[in-house]
N, CA, C, O and CB atoms as a CASP TS submission, in Angstrom:
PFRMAT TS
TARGET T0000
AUTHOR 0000-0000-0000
METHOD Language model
MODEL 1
PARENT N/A
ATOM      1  N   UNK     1      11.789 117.412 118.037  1.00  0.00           N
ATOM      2  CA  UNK     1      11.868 118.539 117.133  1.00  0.00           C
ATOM      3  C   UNK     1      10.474 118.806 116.579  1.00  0.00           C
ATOM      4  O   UNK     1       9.883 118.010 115.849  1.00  0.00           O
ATOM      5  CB  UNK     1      12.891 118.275 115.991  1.00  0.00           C
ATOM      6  N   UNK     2       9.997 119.964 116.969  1.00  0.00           N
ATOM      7  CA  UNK     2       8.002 120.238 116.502  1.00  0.00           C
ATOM      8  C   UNK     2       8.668 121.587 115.068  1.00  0.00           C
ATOM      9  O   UNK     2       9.511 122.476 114.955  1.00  0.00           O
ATOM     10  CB  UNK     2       6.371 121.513 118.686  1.00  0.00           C
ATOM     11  N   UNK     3       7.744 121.004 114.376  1.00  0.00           N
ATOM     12  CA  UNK     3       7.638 121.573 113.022  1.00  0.00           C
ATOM     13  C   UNK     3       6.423 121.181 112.037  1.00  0.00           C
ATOM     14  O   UNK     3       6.002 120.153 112.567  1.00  0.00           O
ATOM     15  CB  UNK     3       8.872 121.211 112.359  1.00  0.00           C
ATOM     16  N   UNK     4       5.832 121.356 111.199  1.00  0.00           N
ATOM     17  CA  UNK     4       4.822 121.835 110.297  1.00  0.00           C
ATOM     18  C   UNK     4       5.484 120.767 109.027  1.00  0.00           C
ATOM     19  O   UNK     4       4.661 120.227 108.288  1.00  0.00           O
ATOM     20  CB  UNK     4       4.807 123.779 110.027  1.00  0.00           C
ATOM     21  N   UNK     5       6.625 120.555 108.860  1.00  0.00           N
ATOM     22  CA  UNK     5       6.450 120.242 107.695  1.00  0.00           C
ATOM     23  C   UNK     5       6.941 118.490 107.279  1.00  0.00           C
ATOM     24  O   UNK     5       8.027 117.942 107.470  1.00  0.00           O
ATOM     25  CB  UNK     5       7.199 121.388 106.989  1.00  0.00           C
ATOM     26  N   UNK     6       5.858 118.019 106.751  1.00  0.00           N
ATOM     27  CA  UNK     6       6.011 116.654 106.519  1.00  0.00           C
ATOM     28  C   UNK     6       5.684 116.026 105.151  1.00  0.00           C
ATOM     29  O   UNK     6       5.049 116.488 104.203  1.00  0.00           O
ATOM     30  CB  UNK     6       5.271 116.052 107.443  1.00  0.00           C
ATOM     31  N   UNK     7       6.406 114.634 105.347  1.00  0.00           N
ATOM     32  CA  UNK     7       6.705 113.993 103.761  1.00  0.00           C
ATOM     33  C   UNK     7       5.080 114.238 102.743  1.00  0.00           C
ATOM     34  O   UNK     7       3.924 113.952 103.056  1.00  0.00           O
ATOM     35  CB  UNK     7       7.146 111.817 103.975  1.00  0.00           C
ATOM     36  N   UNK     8       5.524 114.749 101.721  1.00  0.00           N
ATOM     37  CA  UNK     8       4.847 114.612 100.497  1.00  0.00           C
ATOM     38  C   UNK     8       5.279 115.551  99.335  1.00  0.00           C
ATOM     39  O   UNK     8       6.487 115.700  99.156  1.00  0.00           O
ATOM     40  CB  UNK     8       3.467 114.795 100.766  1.00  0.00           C
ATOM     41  N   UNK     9       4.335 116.238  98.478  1.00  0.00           N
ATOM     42  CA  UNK     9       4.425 117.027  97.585  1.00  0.00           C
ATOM     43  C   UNK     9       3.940 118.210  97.704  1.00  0.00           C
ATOM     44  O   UNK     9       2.771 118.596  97.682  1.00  0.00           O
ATOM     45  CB  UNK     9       4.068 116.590  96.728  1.00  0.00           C
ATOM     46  N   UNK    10       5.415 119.052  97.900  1.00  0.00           N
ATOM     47  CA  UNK    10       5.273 120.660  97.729  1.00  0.00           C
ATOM     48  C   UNK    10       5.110 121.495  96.526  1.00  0.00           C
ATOM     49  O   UNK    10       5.640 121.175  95.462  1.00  0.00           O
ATOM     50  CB  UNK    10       6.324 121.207  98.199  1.00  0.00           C
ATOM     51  N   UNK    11       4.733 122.052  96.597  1.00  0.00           N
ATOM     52  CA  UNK    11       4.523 123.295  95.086  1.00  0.00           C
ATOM     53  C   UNK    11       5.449 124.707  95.647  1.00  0.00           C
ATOM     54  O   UNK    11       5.007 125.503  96.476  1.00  0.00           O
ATOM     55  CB  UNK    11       2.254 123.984  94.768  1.00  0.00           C
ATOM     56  N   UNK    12       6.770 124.804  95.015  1.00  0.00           N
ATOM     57  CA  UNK    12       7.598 126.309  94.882  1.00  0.00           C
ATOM     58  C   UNK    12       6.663 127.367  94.386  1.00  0.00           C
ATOM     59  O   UNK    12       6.031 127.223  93.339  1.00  0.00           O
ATOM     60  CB  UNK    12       8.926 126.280  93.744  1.00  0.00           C
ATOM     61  N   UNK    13       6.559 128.676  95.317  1.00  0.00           N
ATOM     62  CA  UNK    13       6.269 129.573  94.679  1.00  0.00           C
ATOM     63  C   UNK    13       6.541 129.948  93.389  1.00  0.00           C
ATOM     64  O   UNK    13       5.610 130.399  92.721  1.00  0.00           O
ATOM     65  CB  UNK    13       6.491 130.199  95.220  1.00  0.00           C
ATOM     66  N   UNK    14       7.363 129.875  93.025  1.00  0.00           N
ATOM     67  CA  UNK    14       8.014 129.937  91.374  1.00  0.00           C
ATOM     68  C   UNK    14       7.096 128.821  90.499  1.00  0.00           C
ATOM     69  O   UNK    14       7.168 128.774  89.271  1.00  0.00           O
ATOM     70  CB  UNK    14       9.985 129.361  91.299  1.00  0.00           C
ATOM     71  N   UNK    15       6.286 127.993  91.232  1.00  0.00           N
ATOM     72  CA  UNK    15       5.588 126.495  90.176  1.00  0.00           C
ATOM     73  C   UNK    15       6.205 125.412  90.202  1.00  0.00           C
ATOM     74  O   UNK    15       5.358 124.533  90.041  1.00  0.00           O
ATOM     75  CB  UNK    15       5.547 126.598  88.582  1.00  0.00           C
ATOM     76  N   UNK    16       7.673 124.759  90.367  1.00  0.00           N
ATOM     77  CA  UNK    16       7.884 123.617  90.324  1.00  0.00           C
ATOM     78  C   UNK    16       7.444 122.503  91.475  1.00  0.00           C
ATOM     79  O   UNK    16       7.249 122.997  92.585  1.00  0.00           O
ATOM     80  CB  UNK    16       9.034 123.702  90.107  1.00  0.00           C
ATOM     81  N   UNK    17       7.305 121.407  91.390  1.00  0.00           N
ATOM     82  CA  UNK    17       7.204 120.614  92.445  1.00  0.00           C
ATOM     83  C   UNK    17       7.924 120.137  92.976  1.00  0.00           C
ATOM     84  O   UNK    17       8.957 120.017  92.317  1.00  0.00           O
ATOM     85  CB  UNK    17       6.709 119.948  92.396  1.00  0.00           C
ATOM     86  N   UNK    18       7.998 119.529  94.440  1.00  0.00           N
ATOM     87  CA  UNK    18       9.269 118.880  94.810  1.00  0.00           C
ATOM     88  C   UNK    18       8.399 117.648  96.123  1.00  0.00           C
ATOM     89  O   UNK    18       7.423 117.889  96.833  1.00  0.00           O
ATOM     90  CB  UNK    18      10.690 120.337  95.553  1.00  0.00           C
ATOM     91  N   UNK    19       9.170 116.450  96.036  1.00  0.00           N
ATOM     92  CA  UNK    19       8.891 115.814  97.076  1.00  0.00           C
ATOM     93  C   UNK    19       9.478 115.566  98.330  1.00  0.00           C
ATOM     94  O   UNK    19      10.493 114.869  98.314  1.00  0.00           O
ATOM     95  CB  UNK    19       8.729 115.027  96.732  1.00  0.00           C
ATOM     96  N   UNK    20       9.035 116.014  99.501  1.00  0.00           N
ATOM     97  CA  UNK    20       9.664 116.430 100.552  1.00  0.00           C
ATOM     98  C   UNK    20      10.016 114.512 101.373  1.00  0.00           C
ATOM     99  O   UNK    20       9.266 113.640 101.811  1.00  0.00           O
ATOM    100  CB  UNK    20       8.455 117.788 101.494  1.00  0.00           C
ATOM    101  N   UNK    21      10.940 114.587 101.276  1.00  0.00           N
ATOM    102  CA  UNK    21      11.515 113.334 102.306  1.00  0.00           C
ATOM    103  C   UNK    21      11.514 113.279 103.597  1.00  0.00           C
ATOM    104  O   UNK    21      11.456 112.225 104.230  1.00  0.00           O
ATOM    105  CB  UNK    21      12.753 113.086 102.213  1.00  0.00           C
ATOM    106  N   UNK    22      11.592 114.682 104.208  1.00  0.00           N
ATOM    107  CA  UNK    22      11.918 114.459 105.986  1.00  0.00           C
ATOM    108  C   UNK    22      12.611 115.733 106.096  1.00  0.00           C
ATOM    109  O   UNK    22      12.973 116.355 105.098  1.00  0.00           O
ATOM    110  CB  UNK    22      13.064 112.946 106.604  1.00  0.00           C
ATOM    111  N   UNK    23      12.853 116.243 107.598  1.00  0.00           N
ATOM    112  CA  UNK    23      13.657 116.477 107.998  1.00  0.00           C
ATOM    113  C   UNK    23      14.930 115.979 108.641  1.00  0.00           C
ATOM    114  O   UNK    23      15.017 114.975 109.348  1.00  0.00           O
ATOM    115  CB  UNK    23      13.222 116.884 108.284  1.00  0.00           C
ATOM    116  N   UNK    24      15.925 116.819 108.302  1.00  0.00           N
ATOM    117  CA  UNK    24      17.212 116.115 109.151  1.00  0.00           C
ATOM    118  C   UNK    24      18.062 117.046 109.797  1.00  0.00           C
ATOM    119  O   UNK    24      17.986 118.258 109.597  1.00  0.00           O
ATOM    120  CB  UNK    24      18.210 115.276 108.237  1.00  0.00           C
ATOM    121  N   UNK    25      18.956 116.452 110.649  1.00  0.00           N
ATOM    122  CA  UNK    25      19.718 117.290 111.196  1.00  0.00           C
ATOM    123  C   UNK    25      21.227 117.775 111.099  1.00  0.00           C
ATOM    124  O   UNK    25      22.126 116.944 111.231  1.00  0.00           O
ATOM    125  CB  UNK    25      19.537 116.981 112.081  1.00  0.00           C
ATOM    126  N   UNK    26      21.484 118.986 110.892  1.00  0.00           N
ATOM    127  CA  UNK    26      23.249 118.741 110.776  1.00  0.00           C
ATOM    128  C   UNK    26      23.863 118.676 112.197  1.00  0.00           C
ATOM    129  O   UNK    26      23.844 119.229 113.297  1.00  0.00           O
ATOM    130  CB  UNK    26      24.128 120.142 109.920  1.00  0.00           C
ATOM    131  N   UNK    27      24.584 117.358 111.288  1.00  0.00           N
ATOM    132  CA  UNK    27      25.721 117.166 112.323  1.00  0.00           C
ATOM    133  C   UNK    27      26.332 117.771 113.450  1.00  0.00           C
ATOM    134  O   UNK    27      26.385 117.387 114.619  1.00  0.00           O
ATOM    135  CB  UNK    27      26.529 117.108 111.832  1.00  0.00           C
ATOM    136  N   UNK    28      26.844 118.916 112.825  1.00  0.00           N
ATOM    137  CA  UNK    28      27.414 119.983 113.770  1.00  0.00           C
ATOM    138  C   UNK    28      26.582 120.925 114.369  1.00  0.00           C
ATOM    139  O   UNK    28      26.584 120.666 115.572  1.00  0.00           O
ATOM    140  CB  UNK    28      28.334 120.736 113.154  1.00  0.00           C
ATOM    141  N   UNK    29      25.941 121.797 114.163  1.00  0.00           N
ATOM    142  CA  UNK    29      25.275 122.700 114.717  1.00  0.00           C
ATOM    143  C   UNK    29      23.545 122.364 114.608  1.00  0.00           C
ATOM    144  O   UNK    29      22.641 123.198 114.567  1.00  0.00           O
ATOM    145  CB  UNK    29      25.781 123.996 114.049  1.00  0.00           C
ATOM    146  N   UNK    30      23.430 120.873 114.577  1.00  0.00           N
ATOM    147  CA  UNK    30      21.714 120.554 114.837  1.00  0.00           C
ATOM    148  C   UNK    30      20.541 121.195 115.196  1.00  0.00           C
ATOM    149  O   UNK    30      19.640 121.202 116.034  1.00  0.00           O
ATOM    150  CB  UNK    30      21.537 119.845 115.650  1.00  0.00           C
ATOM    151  N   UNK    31      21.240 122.112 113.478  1.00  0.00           N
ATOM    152  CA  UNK    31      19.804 122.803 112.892  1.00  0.00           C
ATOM    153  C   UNK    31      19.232 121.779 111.844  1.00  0.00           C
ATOM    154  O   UNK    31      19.739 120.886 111.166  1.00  0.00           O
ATOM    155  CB  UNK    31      20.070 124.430 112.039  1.00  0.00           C
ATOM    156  N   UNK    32      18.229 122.179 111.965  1.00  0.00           N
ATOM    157  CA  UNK    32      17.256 121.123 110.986  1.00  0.00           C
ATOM    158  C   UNK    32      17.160 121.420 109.484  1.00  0.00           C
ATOM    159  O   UNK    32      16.656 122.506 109.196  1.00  0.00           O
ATOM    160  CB  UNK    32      15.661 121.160 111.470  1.00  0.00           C
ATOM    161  N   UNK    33      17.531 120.693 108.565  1.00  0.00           N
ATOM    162  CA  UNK    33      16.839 120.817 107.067  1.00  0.00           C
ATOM    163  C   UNK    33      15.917 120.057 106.683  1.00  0.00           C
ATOM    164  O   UNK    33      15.647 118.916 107.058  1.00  0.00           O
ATOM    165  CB  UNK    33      17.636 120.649 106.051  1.00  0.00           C
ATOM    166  N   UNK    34      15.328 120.839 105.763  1.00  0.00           N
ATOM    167  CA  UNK    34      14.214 120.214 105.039  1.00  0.00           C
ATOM    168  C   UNK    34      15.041 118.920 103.675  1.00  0.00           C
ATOM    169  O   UNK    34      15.747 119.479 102.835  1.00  0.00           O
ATOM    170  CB  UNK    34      13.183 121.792 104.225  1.00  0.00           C
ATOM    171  N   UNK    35      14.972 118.129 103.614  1.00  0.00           N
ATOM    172  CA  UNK    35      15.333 117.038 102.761  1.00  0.00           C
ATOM    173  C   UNK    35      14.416 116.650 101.626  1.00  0.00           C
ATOM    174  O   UNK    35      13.601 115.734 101.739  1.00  0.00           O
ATOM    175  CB  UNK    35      15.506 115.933 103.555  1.00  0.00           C
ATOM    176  N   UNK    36      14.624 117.638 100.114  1.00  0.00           N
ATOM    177  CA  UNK    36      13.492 117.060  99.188  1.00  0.00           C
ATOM    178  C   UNK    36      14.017 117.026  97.923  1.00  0.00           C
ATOM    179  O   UNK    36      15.100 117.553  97.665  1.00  0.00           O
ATOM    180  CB  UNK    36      12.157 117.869  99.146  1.00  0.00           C
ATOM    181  N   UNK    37      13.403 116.501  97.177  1.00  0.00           N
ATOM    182  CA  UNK    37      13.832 116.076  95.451  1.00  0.00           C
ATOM    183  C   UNK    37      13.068 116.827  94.774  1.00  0.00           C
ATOM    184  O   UNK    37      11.908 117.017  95.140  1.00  0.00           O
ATOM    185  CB  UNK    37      13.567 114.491  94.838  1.00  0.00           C
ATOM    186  N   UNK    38      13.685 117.511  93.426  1.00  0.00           N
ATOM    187  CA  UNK    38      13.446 117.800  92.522  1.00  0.00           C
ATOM    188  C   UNK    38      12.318 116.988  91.920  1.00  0.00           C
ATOM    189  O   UNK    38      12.620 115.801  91.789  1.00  0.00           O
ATOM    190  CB  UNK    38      14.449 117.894  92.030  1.00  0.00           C
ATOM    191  N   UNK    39      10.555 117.456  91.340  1.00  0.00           N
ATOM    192  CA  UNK    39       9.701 116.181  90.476  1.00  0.00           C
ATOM    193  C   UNK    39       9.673 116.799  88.640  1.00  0.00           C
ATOM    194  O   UNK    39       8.805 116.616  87.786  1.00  0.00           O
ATOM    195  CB  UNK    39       7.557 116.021  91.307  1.00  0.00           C
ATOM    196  N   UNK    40      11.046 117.585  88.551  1.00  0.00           N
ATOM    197  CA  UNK    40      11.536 117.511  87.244  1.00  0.00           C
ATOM    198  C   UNK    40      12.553 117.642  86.912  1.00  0.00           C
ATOM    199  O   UNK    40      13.288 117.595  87.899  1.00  0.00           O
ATOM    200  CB  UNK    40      11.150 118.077  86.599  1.00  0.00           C
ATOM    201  N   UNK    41      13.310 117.856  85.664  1.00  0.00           N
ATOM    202  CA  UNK    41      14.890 117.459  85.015  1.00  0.00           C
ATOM    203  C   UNK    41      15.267 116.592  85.408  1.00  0.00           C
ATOM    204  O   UNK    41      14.813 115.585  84.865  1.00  0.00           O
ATOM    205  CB  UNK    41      16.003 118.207  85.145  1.00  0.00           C
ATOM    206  N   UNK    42      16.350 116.334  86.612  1.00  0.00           N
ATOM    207  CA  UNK    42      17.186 115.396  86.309  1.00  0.00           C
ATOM    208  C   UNK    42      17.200 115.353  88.086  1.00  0.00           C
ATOM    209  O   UNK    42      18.242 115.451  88.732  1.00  0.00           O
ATOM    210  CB  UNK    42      18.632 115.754  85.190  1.00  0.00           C
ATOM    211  N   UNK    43      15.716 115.172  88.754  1.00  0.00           N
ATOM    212  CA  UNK    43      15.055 115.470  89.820  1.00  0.00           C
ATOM    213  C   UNK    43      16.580 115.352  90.937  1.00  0.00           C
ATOM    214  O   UNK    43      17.175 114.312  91.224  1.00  0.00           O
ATOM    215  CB  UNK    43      13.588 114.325  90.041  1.00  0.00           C
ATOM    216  N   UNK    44      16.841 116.449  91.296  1.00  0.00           N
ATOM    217  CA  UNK    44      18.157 116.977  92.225  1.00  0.00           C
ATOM    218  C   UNK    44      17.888 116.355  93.256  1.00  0.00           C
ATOM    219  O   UNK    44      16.697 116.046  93.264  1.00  0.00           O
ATOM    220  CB  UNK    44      18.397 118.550  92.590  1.00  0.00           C
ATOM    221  N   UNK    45      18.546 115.952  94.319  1.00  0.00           N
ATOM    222  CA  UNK    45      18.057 115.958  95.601  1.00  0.00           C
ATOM    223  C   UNK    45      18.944 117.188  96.326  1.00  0.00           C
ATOM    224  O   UNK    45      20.117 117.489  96.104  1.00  0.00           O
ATOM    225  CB  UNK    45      18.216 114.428  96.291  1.00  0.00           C
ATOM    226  N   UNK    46      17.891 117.864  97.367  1.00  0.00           N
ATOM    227  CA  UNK    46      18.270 119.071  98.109  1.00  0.00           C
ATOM    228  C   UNK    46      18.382 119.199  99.288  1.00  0.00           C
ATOM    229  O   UNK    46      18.364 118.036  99.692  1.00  0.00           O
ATOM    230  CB  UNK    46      17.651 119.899  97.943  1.00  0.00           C
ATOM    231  N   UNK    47      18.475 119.767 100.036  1.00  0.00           N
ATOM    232  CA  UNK    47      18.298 120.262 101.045  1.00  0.00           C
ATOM    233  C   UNK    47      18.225 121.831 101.479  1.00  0.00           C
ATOM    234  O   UNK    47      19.062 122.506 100.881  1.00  0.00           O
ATOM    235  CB  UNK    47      19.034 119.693 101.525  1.00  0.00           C
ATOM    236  N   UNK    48      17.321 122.631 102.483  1.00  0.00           N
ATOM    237  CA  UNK    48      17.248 124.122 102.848  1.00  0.00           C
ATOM    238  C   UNK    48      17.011 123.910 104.315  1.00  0.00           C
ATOM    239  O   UNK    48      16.412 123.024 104.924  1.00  0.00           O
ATOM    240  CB  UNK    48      16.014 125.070 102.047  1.00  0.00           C
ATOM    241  N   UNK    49      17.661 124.990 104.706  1.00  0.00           N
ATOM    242  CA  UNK    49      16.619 125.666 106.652  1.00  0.00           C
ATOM    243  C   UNK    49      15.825 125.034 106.516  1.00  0.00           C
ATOM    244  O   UNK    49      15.318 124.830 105.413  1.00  0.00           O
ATOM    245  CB  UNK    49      15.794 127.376 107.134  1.00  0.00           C
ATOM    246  N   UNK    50      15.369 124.405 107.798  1.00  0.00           N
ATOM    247  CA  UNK    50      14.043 124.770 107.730  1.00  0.00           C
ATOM    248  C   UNK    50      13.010 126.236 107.995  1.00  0.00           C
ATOM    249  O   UNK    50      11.808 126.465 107.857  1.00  0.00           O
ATOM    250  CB  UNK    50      13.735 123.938 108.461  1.00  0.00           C
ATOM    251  N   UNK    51      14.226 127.052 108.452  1.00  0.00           N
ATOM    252  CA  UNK    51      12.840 128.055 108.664  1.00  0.00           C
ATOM    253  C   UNK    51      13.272 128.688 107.554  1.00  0.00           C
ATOM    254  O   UNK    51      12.894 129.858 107.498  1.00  0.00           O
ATOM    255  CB  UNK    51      12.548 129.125 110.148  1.00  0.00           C
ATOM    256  N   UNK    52      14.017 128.270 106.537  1.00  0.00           N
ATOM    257  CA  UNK    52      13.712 129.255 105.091  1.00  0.00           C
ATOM    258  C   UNK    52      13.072 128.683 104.413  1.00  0.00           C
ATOM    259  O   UNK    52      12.780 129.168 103.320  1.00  0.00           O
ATOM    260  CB  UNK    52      14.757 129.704 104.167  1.00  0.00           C
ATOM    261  N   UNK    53      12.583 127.373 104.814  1.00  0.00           N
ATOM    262  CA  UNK    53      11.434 126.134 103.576  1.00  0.00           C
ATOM    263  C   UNK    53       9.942 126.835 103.540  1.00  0.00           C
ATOM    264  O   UNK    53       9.092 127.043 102.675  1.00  0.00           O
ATOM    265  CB  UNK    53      11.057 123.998 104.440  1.00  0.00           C
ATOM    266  N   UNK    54      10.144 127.181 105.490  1.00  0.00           N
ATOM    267  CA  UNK    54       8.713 127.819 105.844  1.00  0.00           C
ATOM    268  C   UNK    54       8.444 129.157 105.523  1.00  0.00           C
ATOM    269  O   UNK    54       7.284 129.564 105.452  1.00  0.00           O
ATOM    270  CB  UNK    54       8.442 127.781 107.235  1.00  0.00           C
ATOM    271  N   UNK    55       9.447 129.899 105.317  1.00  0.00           N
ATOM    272  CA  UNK    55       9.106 130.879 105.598  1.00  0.00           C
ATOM    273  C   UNK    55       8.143 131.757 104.448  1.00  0.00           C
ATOM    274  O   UNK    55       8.075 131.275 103.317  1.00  0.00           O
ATOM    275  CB  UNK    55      10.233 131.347 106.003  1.00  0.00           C
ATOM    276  N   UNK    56       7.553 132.780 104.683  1.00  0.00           N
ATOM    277  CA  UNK    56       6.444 133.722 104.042  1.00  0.00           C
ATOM    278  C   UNK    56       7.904 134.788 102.982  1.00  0.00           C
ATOM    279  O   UNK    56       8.979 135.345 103.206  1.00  0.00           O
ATOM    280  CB  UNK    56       5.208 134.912 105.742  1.00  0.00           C
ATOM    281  N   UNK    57       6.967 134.519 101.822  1.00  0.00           N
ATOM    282  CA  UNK    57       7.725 135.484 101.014  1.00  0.00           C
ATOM    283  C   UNK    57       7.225 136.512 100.414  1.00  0.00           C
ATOM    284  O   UNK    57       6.168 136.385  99.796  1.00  0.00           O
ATOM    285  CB  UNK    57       8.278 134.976 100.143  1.00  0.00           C
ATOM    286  N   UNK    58       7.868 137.704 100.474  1.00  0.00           N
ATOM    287  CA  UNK    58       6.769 138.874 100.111  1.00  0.00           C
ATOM    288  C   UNK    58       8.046 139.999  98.988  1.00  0.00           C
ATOM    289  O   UNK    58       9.078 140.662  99.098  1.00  0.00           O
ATOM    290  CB  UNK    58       5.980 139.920 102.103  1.00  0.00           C
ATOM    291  N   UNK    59       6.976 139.541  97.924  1.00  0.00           N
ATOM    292  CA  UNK    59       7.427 140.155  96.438  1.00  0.00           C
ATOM    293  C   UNK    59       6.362 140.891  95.946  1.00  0.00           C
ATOM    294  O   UNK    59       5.175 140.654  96.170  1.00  0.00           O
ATOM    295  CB  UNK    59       7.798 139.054  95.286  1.00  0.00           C
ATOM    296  N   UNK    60       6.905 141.975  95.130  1.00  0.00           N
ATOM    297  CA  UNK    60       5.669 142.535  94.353  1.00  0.00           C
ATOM    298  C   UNK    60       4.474 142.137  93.846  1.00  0.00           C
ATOM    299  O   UNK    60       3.394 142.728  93.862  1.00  0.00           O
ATOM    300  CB  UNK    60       5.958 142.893  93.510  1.00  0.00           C
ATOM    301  N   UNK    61       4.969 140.356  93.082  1.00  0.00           N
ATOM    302  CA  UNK    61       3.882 139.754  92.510  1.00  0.00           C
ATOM    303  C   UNK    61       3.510 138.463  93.152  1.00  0.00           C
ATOM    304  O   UNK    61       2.814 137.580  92.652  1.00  0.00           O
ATOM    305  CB  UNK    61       4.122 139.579  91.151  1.00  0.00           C
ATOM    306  N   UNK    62       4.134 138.474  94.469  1.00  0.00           N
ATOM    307  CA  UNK    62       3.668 137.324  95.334  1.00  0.00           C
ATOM    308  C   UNK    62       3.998 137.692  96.611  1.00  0.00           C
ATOM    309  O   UNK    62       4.898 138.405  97.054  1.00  0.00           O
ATOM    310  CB  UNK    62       4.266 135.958  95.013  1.00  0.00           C
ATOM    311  N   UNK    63       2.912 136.943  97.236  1.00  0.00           N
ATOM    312  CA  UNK    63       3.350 137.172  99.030  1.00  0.00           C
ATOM    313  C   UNK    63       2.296 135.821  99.455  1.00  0.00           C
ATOM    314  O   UNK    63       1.090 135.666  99.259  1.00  0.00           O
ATOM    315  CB  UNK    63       2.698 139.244 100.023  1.00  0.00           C
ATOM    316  N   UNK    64       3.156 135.084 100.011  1.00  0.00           N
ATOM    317  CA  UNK    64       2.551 133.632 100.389  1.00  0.00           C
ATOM    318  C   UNK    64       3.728 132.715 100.966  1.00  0.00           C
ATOM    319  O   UNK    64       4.886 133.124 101.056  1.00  0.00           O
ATOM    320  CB  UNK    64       1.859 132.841  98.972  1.00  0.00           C
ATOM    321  N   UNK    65       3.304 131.388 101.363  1.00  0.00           N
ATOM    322  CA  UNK    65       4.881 130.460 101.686  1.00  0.00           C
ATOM    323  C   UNK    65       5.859 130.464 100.545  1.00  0.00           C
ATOM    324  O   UNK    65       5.744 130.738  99.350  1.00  0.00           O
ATOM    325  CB  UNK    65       4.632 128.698 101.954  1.00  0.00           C
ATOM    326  N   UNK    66       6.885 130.059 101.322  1.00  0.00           N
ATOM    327  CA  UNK    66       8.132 129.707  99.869  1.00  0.00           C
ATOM    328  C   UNK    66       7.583 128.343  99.276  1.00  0.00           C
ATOM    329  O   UNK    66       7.980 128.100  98.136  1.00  0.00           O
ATOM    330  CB  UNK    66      10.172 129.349 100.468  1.00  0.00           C
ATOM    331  N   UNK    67       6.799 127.483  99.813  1.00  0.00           N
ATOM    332  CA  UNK    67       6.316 126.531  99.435  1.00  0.00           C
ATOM    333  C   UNK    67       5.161 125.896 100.269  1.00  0.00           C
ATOM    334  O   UNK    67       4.949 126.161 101.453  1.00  0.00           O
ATOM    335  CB  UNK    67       7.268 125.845  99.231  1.00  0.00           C
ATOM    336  N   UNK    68       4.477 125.069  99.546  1.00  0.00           N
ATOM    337  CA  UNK    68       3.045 124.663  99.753  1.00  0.00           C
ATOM    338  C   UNK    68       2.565 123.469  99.666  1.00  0.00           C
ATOM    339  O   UNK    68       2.120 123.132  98.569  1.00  0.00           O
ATOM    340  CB  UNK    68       2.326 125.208  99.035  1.00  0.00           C
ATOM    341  N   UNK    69       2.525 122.549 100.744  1.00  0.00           N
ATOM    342  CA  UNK    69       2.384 121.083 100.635  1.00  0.00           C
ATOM    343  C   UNK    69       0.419 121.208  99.684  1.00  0.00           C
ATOM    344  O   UNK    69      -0.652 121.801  99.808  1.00  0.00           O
ATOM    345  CB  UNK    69       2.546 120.136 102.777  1.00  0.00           C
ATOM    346  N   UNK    70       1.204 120.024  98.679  1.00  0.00           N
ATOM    347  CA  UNK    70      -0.271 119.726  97.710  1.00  0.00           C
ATOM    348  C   UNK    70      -0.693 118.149  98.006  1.00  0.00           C
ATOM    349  O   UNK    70      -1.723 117.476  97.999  1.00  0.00           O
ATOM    350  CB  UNK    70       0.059 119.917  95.717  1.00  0.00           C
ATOM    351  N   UNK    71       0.134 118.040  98.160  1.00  0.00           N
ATOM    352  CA  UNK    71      -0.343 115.960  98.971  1.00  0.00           C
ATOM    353  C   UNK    71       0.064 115.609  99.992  1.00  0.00           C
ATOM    354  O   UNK    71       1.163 116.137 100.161  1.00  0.00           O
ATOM    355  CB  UNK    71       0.238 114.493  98.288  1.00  0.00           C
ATOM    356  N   UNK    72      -0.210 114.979 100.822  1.00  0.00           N
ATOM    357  CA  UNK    72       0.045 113.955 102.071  1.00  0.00           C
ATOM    358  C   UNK    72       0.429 112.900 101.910  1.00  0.00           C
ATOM    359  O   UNK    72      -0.395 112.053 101.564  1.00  0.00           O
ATOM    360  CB  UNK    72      -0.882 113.640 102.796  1.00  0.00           C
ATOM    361  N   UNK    73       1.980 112.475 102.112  1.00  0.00           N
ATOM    362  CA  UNK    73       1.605 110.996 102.202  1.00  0.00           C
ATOM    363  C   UNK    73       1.302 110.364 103.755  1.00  0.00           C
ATOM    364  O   UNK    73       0.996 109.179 103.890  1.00  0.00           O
ATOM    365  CB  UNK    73       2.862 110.174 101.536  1.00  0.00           C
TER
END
């Protein structure tokens, strides 16, 4: 499975952070999600698409990724 996005710390367009765990696959129809935690409140753990993790978002007052790796681990 070739993809772009790997474990560390993303930045949401919106500003929050999140730490990305991996990708995984569903079960049934083995499409891939992105697997990451909340790095505030009551830090969620999530999951999205992956091609909606990647994808380019274009708003009046933003147009850039939905998110933005800031560290490597």
């Amino acid at each position: 499975m070739a993809h772009s996005v790997k474990p560390g710390i993303y930045r949401h367009y919106k500003g929050h952070d999140y730490e990305v765990l991996g990708v995984a696959l569903h079960t049934e129809t083995e499409e891939p999600h992105v697997v990451y935690r909340a790095l505030y409140g009551d830090y969620t753990l999530c999951i999205r698409p992956l091609n909606m993790f990647i994808e380019e978002i274009k708003k009046a007052d933003y147009t850039g990724p939905r998110f933005k790796q800031t560290k490597v681990f």
